[in-house]
N, C-alpha and C positions, 0 to 999 in steps of 0.2 A: 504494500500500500504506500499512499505515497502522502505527506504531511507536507500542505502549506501554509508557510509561515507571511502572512500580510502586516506589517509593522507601520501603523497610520501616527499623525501626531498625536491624537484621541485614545484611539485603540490598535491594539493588535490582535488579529484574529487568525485564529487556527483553523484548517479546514482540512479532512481527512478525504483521500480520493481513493476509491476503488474501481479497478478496469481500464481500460485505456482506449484514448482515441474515441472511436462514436461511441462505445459502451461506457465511456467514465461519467462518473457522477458520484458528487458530494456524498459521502455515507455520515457525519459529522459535519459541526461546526459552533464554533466555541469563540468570545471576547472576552477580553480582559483588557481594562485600562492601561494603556502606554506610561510604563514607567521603567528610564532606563536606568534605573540603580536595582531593580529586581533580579533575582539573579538565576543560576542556571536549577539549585536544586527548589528555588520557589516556585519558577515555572513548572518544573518535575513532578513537582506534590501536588500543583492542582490537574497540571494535563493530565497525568496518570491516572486520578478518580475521575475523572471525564471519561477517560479512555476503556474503564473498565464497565461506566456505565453503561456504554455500547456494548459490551463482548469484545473488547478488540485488546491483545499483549502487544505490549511496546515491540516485541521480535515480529511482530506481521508486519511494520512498518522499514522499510528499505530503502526510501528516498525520502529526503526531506528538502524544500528547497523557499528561500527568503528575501521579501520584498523588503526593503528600510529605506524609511526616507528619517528615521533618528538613528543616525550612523552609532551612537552612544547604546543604542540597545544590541546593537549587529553581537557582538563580544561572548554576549549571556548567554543569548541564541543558538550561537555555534556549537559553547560549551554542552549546551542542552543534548543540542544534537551529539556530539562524540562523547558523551558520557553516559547517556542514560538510552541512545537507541544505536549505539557503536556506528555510526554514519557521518563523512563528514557534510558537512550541509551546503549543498548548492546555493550560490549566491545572483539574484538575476543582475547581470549588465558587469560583472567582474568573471574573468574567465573562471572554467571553459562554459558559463552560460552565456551565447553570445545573442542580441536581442534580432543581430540578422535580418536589420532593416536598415535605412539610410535616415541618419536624424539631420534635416536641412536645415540647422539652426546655424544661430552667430556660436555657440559655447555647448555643443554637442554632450558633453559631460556634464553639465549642470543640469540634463532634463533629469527631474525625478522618477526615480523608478517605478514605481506604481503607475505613474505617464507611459512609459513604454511599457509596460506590462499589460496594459488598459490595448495602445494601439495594436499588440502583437497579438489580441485575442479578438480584437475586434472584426481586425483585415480578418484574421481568420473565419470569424461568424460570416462574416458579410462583405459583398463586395462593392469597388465603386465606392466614390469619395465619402468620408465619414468625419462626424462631427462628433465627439465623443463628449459629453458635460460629466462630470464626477463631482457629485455633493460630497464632501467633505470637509477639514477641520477649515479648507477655502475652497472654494467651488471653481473649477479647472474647465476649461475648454478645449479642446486639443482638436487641429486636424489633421486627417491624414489621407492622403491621396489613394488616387486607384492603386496605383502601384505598391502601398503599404508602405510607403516613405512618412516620417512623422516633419511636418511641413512647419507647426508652432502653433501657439496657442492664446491662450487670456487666462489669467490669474485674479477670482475674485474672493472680497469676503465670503466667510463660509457663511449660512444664516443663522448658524447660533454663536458666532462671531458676529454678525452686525447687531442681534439682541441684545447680545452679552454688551458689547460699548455704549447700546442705545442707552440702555438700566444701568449701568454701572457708571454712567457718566451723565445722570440725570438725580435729583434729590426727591421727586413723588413719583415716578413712573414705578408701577409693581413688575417683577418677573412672571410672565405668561409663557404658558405651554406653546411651541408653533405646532399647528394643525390647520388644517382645509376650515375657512370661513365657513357658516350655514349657510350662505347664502351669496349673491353676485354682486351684492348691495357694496361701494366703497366710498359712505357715508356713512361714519360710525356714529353712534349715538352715547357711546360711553368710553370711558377710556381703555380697557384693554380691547374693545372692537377695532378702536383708532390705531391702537399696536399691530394686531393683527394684521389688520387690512392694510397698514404701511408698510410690515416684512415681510407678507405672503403674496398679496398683490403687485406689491415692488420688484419683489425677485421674479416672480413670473413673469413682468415687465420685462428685468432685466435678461433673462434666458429667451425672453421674442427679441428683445434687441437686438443682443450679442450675436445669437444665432445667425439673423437675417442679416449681420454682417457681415461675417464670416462665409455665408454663402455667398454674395453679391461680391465679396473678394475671391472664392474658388473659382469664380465663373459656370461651374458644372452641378450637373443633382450633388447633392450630398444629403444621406441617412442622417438622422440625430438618435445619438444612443447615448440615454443615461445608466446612471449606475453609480453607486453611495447608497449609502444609510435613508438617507431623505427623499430618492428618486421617486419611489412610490407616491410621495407627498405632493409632487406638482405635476406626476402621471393626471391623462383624463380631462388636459385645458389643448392638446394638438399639439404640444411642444416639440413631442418625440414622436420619432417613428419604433424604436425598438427601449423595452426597460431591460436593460442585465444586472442586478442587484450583485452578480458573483464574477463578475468580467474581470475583477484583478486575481482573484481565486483561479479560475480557469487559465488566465493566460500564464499567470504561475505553474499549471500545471501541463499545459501547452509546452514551455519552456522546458521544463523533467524532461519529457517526455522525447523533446527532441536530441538534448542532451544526453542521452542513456542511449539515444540510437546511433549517436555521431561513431 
């Protein structure tokens, strides 16, 4: 089996794969708050009662392989892996996991990993220019061409990043849950409506924006595929064409996969 490791600024989340190629699919999945002073036998003690609440011994597992964009947690990680499942652990974008695309940017090494990991599953899924958005700890745009070339992207606040400053830089506004308005109404009548309907409304604004410019700059169709924690949340207004909740999981495992066959 094969354990990957997604290391977000938020969270890092474990996802166990079973089978390979069109037969693999998720048999687990597990988060835990990103903390990189946690260390190799903390992660051990919890993955392990995870692992056993499946039916699954650490010896079924053979490949292990890790997403970080908190280079500070990579260390624990690794240790996790050659101590407690004898494996060393594949790392995506440092050899020999190579991402095996052409990144057309100014500073090719600065894209974050989870960004190529995203476009290496996506070209996969789908073909024909792609629009990738990833909600996360900041909400990521990335394109990437017919050819599977990662072309650049947009970098924005994440939305529980722009709540977080709204309330924490404000002296009466209360913290509210984000969730889908009841209604299309964006005249609020009280104040956490007016919250609402400024981060939910705004960002959905903002993803029609962004999008439609980003197209009008490919010049060609391009897909919109999201995927984050929060995709589902602005699923259902025409934004996207495709939701992958697990597209950094997958391409992580795309990546194994190809790796072990080089």
């Amino acid at each position: 089996m094969l354990l990957a490791i997604d290391v977000g600024n938020t969270n890092v989340v474990f996802a166990l794969f079973e089978g390979a190629g069109a037969t693999r699919r998720i048999k687990g999945r597990w988060r835990i708050a990103t903390d990189p002073r946690r260390t190799a036998d903390e992660y051990a003690v919890w993955l392990m009662q995870l692992l056993s609440i499946r039916g699954v011994g650490r010896e079924s597992i053979d490949t292990i392989i890790i997403s970080t964009v908190v280079p500070r947690a990579l260390h624990n990680l690794e240790v996790l892996a050659d101590h407690y499942f004898q494996t060393a652990a594949l790392v995506a974008g440092v050899a020999p996991v190579d991402y095996s695309m052409d990144i057309d940017v100014d500073e090719p090494r600065s894209l974050g990993a989870d960004r190529a990991v995203n476009a290496v599953a996506a070209h996969a899924k789908y073909p024909g220019d792609l629009i990738i958005v990833d909600f996360g700890t900041a909400t990521t745009f990335d394109a990437i061409d017919f050819n599977g070339a990662y072309k650049g992207g947009i970098i924005a606040p994440g939305v529980n990043l722009s709540l977080d400053a709204l309330v924490g830089n404000t002296a009466k506004l209360p913290r509210i849950a984000i969730e889908a308005p009841k209604d299309d109404s964006v005249i609020g009548r009280n104040t956490e409506d007016q919250m609402l309907i400024g981060v939910y409304w705004g960002y959905v604004s903002l993803i029609e924006g962004l999008v439609a410019r980003m197209r009008a700059e490919i010049g060609r169709p391009a897909s919109v595929i999201a995927t984050g924690g929060m995709a589902v949340l602005f699923d259902g207004h025409g934004l996207f064409d495709h939701v992958e909740p697990d597209l950094t999981l997958e391409g992580l495992a795309i990546l194994a996969e190809r790796t072990r066959a080089a």
